[in-house]
N, C-alpha and C positions, 0 to 999 in steps of 0.2 A: 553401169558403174565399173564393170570388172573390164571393159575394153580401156577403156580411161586411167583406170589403177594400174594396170600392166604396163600403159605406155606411160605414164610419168613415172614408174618405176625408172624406166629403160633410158629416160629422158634426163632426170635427177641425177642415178646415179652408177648409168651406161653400163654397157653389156655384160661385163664382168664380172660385177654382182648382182648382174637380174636374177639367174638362176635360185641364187641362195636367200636374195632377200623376198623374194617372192614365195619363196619352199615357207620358209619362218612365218612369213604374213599368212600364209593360207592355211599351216599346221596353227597356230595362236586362233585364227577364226575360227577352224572344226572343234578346239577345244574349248573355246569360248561356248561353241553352240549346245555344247555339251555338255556343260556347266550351265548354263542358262535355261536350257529346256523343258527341265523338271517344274523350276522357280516359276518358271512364265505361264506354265501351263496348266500347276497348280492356283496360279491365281486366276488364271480364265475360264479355266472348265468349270467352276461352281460347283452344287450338290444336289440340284435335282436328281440324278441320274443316281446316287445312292439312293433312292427311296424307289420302293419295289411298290409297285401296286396293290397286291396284297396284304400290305402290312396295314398296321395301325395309322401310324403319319403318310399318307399317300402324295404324292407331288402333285397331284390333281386335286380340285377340292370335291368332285364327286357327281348325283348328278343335277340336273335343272338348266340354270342359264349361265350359270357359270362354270360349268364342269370343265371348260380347257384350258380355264385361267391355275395360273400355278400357284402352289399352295404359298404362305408370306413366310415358312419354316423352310422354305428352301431357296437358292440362290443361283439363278437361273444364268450363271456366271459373269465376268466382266471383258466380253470379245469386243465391245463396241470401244472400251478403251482403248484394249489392246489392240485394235485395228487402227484406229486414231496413233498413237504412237507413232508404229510403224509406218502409215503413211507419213507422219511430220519428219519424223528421222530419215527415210527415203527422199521427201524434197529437202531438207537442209543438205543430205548429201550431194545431192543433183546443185541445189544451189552454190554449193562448196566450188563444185567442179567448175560451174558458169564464170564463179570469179577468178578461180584460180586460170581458165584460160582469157581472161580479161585482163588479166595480169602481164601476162604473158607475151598479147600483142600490142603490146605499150613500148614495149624496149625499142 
């Protein structure tokens, strides 16, 4: 995606201001990522991984036939989402791109 963004930069709106709008686009992105990181990752990493073995509430339910099953007081987080996302937002990007050079060899 980033060889394609670079060059409809350059395309759109020519050499002169690739430098600077590309400086902007990529400084707005790290800080985006960094703003976003926290949020994302609090909602994915769950809570199993608070619970200590030795304590009282164990993330494990102990032993027998169930002993590797996770306890239902903890929350074995939400990556399968969050992977799902990212892969949708990746192809809508990708898709973006397909049209917008479909666009492009119409003129």
């Amino acid at each position: 995606l980033y060889p394609c963004f670079f060059s409809s930069v350059a395309v759109l709106f020519g050499f002169k201001n690739f430098g600077a709008l590309s400086g902007i686009v990529v400084a707005v992105s790290g800080i985006s990522f960094l703003v976003l990181a926290v949020p994302v990752s609090a909602f994915a990493i769950g809570t199993c991984h608070l619970l200590s073995i030795d304590s009282e509430e164990s993330a494990y339910y102990g032993n027998g036939d169930n002993a590797n099953e996770l306890s239902p007081s903890c929350l074995s987080g939400r990556w399968k989402s969050l992977h799902t996302f990212q892969f949708a937002s990746l192809a809508l990007l990708i898709a973006m791109q397909l049209f917008y050079r479909r666009d492009d060899s119409e003129d």
